[in-house]
PDBQT receptor file of N, H, CA, C and O in Angstrom, charges set to zero:
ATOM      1  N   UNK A   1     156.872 101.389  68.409  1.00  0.00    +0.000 N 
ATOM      2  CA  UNK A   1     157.255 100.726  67.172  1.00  0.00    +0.000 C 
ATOM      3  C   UNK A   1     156.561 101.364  65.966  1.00  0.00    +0.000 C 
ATOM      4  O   UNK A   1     156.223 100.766  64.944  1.00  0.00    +0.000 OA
ATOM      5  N   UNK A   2     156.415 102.515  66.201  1.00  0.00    +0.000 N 
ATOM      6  H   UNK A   2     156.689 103.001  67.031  1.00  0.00    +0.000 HD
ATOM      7  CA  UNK A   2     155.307 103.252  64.674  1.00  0.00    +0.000 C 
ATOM      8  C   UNK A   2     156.552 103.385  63.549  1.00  0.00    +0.000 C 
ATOM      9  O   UNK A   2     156.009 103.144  62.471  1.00  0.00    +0.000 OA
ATOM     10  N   UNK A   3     157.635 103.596  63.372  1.00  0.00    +0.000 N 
ATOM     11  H   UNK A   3     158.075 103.792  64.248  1.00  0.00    +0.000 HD
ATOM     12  CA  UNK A   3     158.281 103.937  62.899  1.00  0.00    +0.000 C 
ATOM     13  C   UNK A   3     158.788 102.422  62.120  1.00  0.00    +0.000 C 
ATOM     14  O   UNK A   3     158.851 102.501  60.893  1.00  0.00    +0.000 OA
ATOM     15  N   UNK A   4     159.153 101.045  62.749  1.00  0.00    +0.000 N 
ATOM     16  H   UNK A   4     159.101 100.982  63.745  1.00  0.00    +0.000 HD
ATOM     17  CA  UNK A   4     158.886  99.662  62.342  1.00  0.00    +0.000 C 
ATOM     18  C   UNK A   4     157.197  99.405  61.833  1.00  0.00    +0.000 C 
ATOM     19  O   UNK A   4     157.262  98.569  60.932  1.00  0.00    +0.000 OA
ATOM     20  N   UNK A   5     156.118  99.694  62.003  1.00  0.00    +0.000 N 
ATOM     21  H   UNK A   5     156.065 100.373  62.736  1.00  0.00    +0.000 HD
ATOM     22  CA  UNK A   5     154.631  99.779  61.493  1.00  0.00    +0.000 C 
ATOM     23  C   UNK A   5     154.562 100.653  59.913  1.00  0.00    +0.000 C 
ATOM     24  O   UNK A   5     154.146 100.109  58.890  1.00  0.00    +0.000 OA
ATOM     25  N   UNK A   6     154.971 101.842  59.961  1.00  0.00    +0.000 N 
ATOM     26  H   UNK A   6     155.308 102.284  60.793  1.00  0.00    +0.000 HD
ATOM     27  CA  UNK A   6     155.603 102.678  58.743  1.00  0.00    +0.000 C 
ATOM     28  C   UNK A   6     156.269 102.178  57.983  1.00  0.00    +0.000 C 
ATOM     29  O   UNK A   6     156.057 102.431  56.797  1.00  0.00    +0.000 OA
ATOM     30  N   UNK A   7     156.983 101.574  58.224  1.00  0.00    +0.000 N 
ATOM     31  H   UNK A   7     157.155 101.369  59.188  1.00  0.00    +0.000 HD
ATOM     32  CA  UNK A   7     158.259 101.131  57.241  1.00  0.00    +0.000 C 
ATOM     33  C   UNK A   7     157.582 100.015  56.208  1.00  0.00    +0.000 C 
ATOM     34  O   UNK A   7     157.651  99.878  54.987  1.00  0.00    +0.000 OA
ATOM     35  N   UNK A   8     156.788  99.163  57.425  1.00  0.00    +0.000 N 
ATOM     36  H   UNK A   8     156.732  99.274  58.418  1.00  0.00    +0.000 HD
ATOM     37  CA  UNK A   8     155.879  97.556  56.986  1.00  0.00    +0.000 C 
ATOM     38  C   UNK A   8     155.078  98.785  55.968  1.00  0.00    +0.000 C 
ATOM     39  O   UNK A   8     155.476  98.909  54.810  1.00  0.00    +0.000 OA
ATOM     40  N   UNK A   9     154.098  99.541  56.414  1.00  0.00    +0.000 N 
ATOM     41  H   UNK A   9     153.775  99.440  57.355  1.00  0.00    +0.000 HD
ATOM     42  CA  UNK A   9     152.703  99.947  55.469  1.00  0.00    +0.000 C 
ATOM     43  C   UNK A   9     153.359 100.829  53.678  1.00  0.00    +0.000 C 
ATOM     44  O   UNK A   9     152.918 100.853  52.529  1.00  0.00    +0.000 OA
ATOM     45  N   UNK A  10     154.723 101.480  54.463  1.00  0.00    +0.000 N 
ATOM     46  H   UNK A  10     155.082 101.460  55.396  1.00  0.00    +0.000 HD
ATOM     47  CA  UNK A  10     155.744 101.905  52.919  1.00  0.00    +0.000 C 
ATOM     48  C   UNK A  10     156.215 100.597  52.065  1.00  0.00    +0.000 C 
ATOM     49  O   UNK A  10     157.086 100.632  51.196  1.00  0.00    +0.000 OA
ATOM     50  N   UNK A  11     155.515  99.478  52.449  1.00  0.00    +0.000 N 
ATOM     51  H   UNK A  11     154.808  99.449  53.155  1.00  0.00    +0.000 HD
ATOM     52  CA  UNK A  11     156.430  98.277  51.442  1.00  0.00    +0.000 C 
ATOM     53  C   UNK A  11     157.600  97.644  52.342  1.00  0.00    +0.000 C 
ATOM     54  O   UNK A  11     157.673  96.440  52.095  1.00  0.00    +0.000 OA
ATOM     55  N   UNK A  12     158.434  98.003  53.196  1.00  0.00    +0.000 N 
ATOM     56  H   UNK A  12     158.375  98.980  53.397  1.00  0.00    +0.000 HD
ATOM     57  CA  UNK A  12     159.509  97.235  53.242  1.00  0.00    +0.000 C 
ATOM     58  C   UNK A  12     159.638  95.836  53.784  1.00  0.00    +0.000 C 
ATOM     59  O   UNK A  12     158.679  95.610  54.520  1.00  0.00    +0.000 OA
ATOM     60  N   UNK A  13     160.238  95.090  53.722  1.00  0.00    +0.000 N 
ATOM     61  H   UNK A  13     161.017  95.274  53.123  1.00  0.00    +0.000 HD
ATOM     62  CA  UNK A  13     160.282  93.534  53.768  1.00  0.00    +0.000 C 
ATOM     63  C   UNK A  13     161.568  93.179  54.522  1.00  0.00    +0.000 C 
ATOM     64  O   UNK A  13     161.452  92.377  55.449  1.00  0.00    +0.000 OA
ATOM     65  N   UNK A  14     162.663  93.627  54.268  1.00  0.00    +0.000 N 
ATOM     66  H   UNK A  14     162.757  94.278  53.515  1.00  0.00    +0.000 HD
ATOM     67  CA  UNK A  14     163.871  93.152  54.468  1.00  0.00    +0.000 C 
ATOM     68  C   UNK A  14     164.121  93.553  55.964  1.00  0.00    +0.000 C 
ATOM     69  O   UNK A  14     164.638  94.669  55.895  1.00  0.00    +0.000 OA
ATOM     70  N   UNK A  15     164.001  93.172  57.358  1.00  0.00    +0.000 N 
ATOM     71  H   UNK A  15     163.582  92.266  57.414  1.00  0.00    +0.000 HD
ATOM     72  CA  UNK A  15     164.081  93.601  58.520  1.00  0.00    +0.000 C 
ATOM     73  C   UNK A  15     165.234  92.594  59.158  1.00  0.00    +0.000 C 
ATOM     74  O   UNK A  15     165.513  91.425  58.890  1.00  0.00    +0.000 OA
ATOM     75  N   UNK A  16     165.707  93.398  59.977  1.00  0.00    +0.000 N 
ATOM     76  H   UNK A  16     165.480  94.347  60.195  1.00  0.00    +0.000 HD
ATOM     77  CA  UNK A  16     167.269  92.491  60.832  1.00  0.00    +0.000 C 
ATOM     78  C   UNK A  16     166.925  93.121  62.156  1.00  0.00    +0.000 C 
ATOM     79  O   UNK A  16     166.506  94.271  62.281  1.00  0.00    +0.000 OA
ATOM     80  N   UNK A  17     167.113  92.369  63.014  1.00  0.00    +0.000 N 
ATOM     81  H   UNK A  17     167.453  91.434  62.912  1.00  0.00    +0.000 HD
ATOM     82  CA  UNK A  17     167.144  93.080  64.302  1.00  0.00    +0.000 C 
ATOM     83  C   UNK A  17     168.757  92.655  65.067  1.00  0.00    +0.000 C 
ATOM     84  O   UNK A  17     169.328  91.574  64.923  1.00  0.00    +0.000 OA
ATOM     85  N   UNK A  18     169.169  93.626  65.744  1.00  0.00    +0.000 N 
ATOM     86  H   UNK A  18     168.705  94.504  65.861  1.00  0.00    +0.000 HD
ATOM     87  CA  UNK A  18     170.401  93.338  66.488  1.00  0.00    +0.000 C 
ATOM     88  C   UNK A  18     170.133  93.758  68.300  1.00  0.00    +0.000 C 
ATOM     89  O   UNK A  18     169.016  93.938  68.786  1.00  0.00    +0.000 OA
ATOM     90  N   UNK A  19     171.017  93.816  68.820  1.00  0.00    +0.000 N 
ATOM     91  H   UNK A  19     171.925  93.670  68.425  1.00  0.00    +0.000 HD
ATOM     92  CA  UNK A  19     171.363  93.949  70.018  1.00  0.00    +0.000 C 
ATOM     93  C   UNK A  19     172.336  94.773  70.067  1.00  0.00    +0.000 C 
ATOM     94  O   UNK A  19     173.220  94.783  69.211  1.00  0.00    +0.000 OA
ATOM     95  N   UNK A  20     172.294  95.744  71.295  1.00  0.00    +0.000 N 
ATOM     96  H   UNK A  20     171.575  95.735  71.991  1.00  0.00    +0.000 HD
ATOM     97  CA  UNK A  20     173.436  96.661  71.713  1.00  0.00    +0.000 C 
ATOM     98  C   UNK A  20     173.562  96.448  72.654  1.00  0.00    +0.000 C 
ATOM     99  O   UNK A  20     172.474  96.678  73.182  1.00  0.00    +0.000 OA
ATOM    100  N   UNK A  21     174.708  95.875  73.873  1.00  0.00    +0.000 N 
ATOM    101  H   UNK A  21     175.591  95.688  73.444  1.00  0.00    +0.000 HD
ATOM    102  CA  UNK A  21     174.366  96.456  75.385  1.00  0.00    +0.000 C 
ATOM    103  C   UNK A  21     175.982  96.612  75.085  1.00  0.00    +0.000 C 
ATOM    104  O   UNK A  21     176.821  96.453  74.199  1.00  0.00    +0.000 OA
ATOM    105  N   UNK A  22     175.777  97.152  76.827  1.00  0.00    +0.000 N 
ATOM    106  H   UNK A  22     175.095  97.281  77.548  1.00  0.00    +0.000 HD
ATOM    107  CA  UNK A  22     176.948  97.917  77.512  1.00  0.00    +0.000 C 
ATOM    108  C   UNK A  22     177.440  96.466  78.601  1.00  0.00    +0.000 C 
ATOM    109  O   UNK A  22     178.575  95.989  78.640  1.00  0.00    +0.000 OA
ATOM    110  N   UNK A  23     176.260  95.993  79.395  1.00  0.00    +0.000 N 
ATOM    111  H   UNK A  23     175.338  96.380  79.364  1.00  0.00    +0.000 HD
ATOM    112  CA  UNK A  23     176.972  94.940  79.826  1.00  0.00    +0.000 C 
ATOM    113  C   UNK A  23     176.359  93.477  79.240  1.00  0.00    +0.000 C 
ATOM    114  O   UNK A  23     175.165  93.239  79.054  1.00  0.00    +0.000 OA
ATOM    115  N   UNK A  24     177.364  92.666  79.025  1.00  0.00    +0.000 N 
ATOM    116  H   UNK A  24     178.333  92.859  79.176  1.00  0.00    +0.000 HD
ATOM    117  CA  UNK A  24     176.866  91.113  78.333  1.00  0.00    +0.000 C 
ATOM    118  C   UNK A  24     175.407  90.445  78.900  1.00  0.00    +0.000 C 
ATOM    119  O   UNK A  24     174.730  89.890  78.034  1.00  0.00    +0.000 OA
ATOM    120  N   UNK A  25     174.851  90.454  80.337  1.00  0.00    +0.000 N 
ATOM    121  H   UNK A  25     175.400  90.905  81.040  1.00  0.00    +0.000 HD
ATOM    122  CA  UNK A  25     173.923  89.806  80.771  1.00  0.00    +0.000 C 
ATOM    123  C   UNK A  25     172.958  90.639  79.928  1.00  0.00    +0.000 C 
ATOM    124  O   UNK A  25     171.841  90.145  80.085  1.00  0.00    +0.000 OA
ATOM    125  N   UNK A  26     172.896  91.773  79.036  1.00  0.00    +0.000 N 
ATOM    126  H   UNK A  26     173.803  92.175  78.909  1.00  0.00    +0.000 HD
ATOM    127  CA  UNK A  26     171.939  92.726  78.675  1.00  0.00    +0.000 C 
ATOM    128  C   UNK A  26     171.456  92.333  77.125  1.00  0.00    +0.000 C 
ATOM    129  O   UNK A  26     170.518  92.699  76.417  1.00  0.00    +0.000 OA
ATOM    130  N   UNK A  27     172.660  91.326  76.938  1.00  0.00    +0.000 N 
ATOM    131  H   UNK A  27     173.422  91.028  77.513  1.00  0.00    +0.000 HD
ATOM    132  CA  UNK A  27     172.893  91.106  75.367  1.00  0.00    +0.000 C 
ATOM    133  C   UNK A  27     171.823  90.437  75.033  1.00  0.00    +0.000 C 
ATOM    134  O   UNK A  27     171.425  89.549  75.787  1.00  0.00    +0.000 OA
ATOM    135  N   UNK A  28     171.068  90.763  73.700  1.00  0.00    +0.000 N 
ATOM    136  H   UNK A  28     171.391  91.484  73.087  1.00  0.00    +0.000 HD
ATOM    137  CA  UNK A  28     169.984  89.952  73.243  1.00  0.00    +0.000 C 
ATOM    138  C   UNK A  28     168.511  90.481  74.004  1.00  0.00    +0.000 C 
ATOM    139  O   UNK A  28     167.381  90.299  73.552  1.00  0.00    +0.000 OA
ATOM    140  N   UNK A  29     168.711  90.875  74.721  1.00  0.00    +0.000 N 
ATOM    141  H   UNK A  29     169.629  91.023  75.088  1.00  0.00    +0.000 HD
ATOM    142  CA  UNK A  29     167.461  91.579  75.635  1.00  0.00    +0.000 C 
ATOM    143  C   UNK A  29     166.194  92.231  74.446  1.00  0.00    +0.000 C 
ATOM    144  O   UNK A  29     166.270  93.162  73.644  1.00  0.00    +0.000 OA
ATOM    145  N   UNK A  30     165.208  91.399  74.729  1.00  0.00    +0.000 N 
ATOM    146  H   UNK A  30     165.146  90.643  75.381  1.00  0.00    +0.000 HD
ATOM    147  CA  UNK A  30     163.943  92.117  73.658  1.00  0.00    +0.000 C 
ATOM    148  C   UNK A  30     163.679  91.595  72.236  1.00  0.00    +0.000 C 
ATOM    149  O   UNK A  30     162.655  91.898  71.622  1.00  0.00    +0.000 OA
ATOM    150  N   UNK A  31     164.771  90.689  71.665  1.00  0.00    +0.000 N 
ATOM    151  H   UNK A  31     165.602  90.443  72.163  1.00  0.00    +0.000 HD
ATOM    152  CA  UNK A  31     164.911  90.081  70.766  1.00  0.00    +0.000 C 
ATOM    153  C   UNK A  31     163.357  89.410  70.442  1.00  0.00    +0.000 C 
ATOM    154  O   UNK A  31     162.579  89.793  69.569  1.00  0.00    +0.000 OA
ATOM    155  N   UNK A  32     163.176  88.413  71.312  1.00  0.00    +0.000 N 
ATOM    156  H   UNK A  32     163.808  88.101  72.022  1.00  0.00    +0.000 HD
ATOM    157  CA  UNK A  32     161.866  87.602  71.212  1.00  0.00    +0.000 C 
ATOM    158  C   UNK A  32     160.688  88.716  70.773  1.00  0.00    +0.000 C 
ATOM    159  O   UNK A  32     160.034  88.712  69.730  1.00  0.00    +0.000 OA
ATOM    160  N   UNK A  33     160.604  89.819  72.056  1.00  0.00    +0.000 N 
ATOM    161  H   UNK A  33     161.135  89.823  72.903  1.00  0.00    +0.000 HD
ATOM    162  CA  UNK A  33     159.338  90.672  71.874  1.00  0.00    +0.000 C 
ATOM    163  C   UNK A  33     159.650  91.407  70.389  1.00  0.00    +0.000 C 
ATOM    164  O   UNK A  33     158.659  91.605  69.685  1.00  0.00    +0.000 OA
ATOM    165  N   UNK A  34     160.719  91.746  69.964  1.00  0.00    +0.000 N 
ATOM    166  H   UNK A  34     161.524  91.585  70.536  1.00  0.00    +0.000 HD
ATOM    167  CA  UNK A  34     160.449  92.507  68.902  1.00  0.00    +0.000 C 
ATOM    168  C   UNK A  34     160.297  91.804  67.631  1.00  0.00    +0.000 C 
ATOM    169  O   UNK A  34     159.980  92.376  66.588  1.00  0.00    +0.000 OA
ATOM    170  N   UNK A  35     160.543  90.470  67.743  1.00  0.00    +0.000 N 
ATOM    171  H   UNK A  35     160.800  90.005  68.590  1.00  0.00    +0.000 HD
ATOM    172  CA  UNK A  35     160.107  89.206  66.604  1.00  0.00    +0.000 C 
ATOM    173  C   UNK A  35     158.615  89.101  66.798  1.00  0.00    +0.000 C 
ATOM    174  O   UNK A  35     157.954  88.994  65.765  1.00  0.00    +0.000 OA
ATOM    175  N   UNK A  36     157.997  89.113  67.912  1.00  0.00    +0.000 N 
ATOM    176  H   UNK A  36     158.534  89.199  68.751  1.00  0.00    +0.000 HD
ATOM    177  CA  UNK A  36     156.728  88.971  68.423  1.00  0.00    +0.000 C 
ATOM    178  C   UNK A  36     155.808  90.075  67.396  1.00  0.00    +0.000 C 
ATOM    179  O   UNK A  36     154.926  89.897  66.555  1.00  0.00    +0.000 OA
ATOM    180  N   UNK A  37     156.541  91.341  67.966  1.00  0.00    +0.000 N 
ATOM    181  H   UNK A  37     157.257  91.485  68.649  1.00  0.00    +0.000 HD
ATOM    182  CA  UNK A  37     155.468  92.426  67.404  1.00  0.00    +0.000 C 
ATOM    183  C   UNK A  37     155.917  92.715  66.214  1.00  0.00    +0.000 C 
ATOM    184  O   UNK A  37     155.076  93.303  65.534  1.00  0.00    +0.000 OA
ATOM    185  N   UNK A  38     157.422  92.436  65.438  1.00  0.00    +0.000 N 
ATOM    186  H   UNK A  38     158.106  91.958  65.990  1.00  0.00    +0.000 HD
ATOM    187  CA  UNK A  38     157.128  92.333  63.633  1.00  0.00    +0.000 C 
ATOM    188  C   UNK A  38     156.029  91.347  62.766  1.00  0.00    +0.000 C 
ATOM    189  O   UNK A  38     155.201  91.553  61.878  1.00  0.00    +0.000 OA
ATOM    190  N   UNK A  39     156.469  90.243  63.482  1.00  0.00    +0.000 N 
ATOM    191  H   UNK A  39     157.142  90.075  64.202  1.00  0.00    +0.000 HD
ATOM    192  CA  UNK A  39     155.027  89.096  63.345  1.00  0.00    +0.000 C 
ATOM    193  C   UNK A  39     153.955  89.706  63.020  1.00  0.00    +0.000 C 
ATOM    194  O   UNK A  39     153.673  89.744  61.822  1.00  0.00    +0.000 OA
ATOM    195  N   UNK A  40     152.918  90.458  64.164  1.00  0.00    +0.000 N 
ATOM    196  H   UNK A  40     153.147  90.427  65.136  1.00  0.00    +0.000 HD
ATOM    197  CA  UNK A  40     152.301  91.203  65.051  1.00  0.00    +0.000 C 
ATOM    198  C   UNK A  40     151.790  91.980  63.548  1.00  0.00    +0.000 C 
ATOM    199  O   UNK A  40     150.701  91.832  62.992  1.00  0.00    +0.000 OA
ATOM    200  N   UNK A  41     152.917  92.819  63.116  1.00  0.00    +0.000 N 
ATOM    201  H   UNK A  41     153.801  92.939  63.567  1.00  0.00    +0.000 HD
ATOM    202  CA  UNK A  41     152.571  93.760  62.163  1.00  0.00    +0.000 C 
ATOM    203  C   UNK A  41     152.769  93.547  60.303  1.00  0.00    +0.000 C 
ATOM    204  O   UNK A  41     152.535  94.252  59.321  1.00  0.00    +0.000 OA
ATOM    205  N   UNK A  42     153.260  92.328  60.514  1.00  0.00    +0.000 N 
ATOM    206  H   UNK A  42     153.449  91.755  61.311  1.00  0.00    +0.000 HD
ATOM    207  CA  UNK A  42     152.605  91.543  59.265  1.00  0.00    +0.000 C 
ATOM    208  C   UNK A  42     153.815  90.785  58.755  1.00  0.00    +0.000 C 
ATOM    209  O   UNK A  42     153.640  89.848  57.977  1.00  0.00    +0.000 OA
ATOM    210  N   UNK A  43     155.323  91.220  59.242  1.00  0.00    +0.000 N 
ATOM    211  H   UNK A  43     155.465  91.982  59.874  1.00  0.00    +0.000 HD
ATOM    212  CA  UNK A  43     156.338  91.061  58.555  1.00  0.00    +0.000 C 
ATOM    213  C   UNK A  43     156.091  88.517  58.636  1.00  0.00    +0.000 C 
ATOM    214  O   UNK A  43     155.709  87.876  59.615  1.00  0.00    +0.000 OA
ATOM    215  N   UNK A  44     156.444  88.030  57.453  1.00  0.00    +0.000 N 
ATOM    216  H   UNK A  44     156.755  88.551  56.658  1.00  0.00    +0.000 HD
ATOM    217  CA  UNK A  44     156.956  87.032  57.791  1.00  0.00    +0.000 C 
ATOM    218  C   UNK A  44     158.233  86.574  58.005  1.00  0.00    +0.000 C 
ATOM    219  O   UNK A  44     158.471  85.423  58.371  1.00  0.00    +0.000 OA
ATOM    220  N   UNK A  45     159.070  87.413  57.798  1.00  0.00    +0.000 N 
ATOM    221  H   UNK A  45     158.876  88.348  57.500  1.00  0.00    +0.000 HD
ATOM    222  CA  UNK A  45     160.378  87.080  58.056  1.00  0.00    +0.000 C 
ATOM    223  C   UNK A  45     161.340  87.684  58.573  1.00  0.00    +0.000 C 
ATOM    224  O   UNK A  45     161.350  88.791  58.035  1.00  0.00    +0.000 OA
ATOM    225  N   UNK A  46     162.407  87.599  59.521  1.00  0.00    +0.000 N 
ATOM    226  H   UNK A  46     162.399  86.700  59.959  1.00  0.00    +0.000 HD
ATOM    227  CA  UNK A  46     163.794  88.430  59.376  1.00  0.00    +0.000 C 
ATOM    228  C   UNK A  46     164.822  88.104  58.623  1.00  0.00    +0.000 C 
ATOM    229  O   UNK A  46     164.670  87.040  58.023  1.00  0.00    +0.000 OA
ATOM    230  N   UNK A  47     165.662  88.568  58.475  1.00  0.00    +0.000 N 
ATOM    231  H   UNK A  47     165.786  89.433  58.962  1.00  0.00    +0.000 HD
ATOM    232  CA  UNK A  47     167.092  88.446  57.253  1.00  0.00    +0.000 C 
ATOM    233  C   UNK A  47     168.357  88.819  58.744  1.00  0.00    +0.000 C 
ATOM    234  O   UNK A  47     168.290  89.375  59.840  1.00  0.00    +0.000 OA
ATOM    235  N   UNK A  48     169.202  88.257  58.085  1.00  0.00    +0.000 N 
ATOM    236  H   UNK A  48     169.257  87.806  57.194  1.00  0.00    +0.000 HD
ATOM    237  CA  UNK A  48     170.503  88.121  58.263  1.00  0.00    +0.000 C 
ATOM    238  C   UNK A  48     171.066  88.130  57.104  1.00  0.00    +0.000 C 
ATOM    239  O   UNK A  48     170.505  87.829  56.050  1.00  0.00    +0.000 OA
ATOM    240  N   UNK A  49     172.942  88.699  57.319  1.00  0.00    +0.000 N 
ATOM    241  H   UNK A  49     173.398  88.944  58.175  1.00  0.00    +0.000 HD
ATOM    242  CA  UNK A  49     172.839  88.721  55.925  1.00  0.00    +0.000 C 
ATOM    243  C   UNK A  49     174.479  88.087  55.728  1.00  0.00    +0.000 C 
ATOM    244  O   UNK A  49     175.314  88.210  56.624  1.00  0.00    +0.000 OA
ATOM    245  N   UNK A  50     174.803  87.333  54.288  1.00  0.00    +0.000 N 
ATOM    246  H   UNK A  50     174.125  87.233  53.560  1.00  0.00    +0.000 HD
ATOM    247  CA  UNK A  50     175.824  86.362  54.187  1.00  0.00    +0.000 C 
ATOM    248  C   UNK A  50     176.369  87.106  53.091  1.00  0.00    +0.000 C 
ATOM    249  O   UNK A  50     175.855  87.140  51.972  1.00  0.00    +0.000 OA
ATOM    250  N   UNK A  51     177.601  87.808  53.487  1.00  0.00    +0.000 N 
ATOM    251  H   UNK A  51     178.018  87.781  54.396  1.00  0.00    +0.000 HD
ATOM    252  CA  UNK A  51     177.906  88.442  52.278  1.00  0.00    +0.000 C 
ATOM    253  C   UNK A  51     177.564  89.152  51.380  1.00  0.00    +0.000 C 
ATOM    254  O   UNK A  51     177.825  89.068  50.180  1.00  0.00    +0.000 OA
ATOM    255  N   UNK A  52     176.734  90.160  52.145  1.00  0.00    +0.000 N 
ATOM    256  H   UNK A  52     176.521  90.229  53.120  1.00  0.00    +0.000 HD
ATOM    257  CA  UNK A  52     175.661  91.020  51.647  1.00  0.00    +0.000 C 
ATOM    258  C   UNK A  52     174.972  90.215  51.089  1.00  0.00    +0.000 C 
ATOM    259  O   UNK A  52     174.965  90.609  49.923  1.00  0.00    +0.000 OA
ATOM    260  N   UNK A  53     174.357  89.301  51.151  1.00  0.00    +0.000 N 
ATOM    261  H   UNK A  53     174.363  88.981  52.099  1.00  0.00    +0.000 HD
ATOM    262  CA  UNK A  53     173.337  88.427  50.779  1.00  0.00    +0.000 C 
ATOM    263  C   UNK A  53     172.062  88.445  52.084  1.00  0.00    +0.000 C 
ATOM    264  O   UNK A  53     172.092  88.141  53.276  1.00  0.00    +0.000 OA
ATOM    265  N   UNK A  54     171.210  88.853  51.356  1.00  0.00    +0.000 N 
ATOM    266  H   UNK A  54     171.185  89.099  50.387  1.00  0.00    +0.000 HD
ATOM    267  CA  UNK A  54     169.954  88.499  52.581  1.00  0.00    +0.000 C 
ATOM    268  C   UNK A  54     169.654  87.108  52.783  1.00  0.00    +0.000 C 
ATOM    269  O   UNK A  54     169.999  86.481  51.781  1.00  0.00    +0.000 OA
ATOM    270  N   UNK A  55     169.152  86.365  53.669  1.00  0.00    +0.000 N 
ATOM    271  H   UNK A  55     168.872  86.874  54.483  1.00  0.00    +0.000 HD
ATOM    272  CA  UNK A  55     169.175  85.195  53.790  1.00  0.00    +0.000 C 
ATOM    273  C   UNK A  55     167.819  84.878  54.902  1.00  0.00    +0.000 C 
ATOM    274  O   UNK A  55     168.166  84.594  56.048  1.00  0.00    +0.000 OA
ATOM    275  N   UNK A  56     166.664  84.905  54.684  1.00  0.00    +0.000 N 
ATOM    276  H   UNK A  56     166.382  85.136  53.752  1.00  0.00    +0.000 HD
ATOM    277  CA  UNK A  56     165.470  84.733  55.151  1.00  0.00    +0.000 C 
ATOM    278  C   UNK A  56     165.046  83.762  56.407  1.00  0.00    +0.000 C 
ATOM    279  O   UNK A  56     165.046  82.548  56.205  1.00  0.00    +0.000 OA
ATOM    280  N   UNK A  57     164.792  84.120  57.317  1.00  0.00    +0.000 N 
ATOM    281  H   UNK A  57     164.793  85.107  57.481  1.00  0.00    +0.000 HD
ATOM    282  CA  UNK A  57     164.303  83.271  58.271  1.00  0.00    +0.000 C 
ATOM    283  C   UNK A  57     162.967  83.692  58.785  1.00  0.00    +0.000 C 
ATOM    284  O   UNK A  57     162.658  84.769  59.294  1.00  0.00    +0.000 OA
ATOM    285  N   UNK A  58     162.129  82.489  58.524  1.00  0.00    +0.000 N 
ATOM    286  H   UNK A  58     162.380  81.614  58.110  1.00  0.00    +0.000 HD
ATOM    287  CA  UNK A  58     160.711  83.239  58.974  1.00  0.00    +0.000 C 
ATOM    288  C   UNK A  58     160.287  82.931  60.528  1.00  0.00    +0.000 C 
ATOM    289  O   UNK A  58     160.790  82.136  61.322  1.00  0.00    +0.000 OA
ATOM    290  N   UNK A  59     159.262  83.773  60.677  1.00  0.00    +0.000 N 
ATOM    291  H   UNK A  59     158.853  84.419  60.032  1.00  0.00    +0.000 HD
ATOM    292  CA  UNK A  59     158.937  84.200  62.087  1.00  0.00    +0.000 C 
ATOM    293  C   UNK A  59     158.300  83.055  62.397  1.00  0.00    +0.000 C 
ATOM    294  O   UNK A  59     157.816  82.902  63.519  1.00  0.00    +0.000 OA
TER     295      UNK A  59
């Protein structure tokens, strides 16, 4: 995650995390841990976004 650690120490704030799989039981996989370790690295919040609107949910 140095590259998510970088991004936090350059200023950025606005973080979204998604999911990719190939099969559905895979979907969402890691979600928790990678909320864990943005936490972890200072972020308070993730965004989702409503119409290109960011929309804040904290950790």
């Amino acid at each position: 995650m140095r590259s998510l650690q970088l991004y936090r120490e350059l200023g950025g704030r606005i973080l979204t995390i998604g999911s990719d799989s190939h099969r559905k039981e895979h979907l969402g996989a890691f979600i928790k841990d990678t909320m864990e370790e943005a936490k972890k690295l200072g972020f308070e919040e993730i965004y989702t976004f409503d119409r290109m609107c960011p929309i804040p949910h904290k950790l």
